[in-house]
C-alpha positions, 0 to 999 in steps of 0.5 A: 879820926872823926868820920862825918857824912851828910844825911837827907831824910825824906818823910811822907806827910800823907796821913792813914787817914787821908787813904782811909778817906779815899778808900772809903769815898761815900761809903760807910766804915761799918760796910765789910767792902770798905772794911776789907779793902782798908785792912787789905791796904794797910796791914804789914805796913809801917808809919810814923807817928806825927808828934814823935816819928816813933815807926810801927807796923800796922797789924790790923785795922780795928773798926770796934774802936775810934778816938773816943774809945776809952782804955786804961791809961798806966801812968809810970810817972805818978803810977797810977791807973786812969781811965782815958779816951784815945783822942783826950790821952792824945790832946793830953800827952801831944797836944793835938786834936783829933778831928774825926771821931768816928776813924778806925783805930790802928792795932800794933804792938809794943817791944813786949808784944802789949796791945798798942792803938793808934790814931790814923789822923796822927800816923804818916805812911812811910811809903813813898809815892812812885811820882815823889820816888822818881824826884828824889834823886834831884832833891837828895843829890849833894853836890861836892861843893855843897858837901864839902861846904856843909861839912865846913859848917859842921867843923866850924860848929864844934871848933866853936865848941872847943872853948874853954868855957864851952861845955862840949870842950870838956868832953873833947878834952877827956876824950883828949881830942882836937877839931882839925880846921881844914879837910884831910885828902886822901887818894881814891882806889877803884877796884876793877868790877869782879869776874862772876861765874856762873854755872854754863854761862860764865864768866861776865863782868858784874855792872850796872847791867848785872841784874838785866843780864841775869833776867835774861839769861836764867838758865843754869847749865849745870851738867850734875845729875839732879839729886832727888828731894822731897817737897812738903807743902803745908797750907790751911784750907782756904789757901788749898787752891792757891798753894798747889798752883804755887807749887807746881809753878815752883817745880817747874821753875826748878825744871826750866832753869836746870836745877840740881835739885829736882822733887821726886815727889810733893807731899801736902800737909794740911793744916786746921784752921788757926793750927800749928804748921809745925804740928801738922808737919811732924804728922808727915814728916817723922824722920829728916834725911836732909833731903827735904824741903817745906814749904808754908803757906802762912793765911794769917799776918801780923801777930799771929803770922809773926808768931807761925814763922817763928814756930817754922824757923825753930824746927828749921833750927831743931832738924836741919829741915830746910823751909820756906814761908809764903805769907798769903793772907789775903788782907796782906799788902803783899798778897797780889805781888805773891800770888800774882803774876810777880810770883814767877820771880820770887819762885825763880829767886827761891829756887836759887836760895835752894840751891845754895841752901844744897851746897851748889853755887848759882854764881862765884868770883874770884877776888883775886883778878879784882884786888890782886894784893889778895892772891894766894891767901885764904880771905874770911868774907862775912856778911851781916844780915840786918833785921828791922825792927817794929821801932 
């Protein structure tokens, strides 16, 4: 059987550039406020290139370089080595002009972590204008009878394609494969939503209204005695002020909401500017009990944040020690979302990965009750995690 869907992609045609330029407004690109402001706007955010939509995330804005700025080209198809500029390598290889050589050039990285530049005319934002967002909807909406149509067009296509002469025919016929004309029906099962159990509060009915009602009825009832942990904070100098009233609003998130874990004491960790949070650590924290928990306040993003989250998780990894990492760099495109007052959110959705991480449940189901085929027998559910890549 042969399963086809419909796709809509939507892709944004604002460029960096344009931003750059609305950012900037009267102002120069060598003054440090509108430097600031450009590198705090984009960094850890993902494009797509004009002329290939090739995606990449944007690691820093590199104000020493423009179009003109020329680098050593490595020719791989006639291997030799050629000294070009950004804006002749792009008229050469694309075809298309650059229109403003005194742009900044975008730093990110390849698949071996090789320095990359990009030019900011060439680059679309892949984020989606909240205004655009609320249309989209209505415009990738497909009816079924425009579905259906659609898919008729496509059966047609390769019932074309079968033949004889045709050269996809003979990949069907190795495949021993026939294009069936007409559309299979088959009947649909809905199952009844699942039955969530929560601690105190259970059980509801998991729907639309899931989300709301778990806002608005936050706090767990959990009648264990809390276990007592330890917390480690970890954070460079500059984040001092930052990371300890983020931690304290995280031990009180745990307390509102009646954790089963509670931290009986918060141990900070210090780290020397540009240093190895791990390293710092181990200077606390010599033996694990597997009751700790750690927490990094990571000051730095792109390559070098990449490469401290990595470092952490590979203790993480080596110990059992569980861990957290907060990325606060201040040019981050996340920075307000969490230092600000979002940061109440992502405190209450940590402490509940906490809670998991311990053991402890913040919610179950029976799936019984929803799909009864499933009684009495032992069912292996496995969730697959998804990690995207720079491409």
């Amino acid at each position: 059987m042969f399963n086809v869907d419909t796709i809509t992609k939507v892709l944004s045609k604002v460029t960096v550039l344009d931003d750059i330029y609305h950012i900037a407004g009267n102002r120069n690109f060598a003054d440090p406020a509108v430097q600031k402001a450009i590198t705090r706007r984009f960094i850890d955010t993902v494009v797509a290139t004009s002329y290939n939509y090739q995606t990449y995330t944007i690691e820093d804005i590199d104000f020493t370089k423009n179009p003109a700025s020329v680098f050593t080209w490595d020719n791989h198809r006639t291997k030799t080595q050629t000294k070009i500029s950004f804006q002749d390598y792009a008229l050469k290889i694309h075809n298309i002009k650059a229109t403003d050589q005194f742009q900044p050039m975008i730093k990110t990285s390849g698949r071996q972590r090789q320095a990359i530049y990009l030019i900011p005319e060439f680059c679309y934002q892949t984020d989606i204008p909240d205004n655009a967002k609320r249309e989209l909807p209505k415009i990738c909406s497909v009816f079924p009878t425009d579905r259906t149509k659609k898919y008729e067009t496509l059966i047609s296509l390769l019932s074309m394609a079968q033949s004889p002469s045709a050269e996809p025919a003979k990949l069907l016929q190795t495949f021993n494969m026939r294009i069936k004309k007409n559309l299979t029906t088959v009947r649909a099962i809905q199952l009844k939503p699942p039955e969530l159990f929560i601690p105190g509060v259970g059980p509801i009915t998991a729907g639309n209204d899931f989300g709301r009602y778990m806002k608005e009825n936050p706090k767990f009832r959990w009648t264990e005695k809390p276990v007592g942990w330890k917390l480690y904070a970890t954070y460079e100098e500059q984040s001092k002020l930052i990371a300890q009233d983020w931690v304290n609003n995280f031990v009180n998130t745990l307390k509102l909401h009646n954790c089963p874990v509670v931290f009986l004491e918060t141990t900070p960790v210090r780290v020397p500017k540009g240093g190895s949070h791990v390293e710092a650590l181990k200077t606390k924290l010599t033996k694990s009990t597997g009751m700790e928990f750690v927490i990094c306040f990571l000051s730095a993003s792109g390559a070098r944040g990449t490469e401290q989250y990595q470092s952490i998780k590979n203790f993480t990894l080596q110990t059992g020690v569980l861990t957290q990492c907060i990325d606060i760099d201040p040019n981050s495109k996340s920075f307000e979302k969490k230092t600000g007052k979002d940061a109440k959110n992502i405190q209450f959705n940590i402490s509940r990965q906490l809670i998991n991480k311990t053991g402890e449940l913040c919610w179950w189901s029976i799936i019984s009750n929803a799909v009864p085929s499933l009684k009495g027998k032992t069912v292996l559910v496995i969730g697959i995690d998804v990690y995207h890549g720079k491409k």
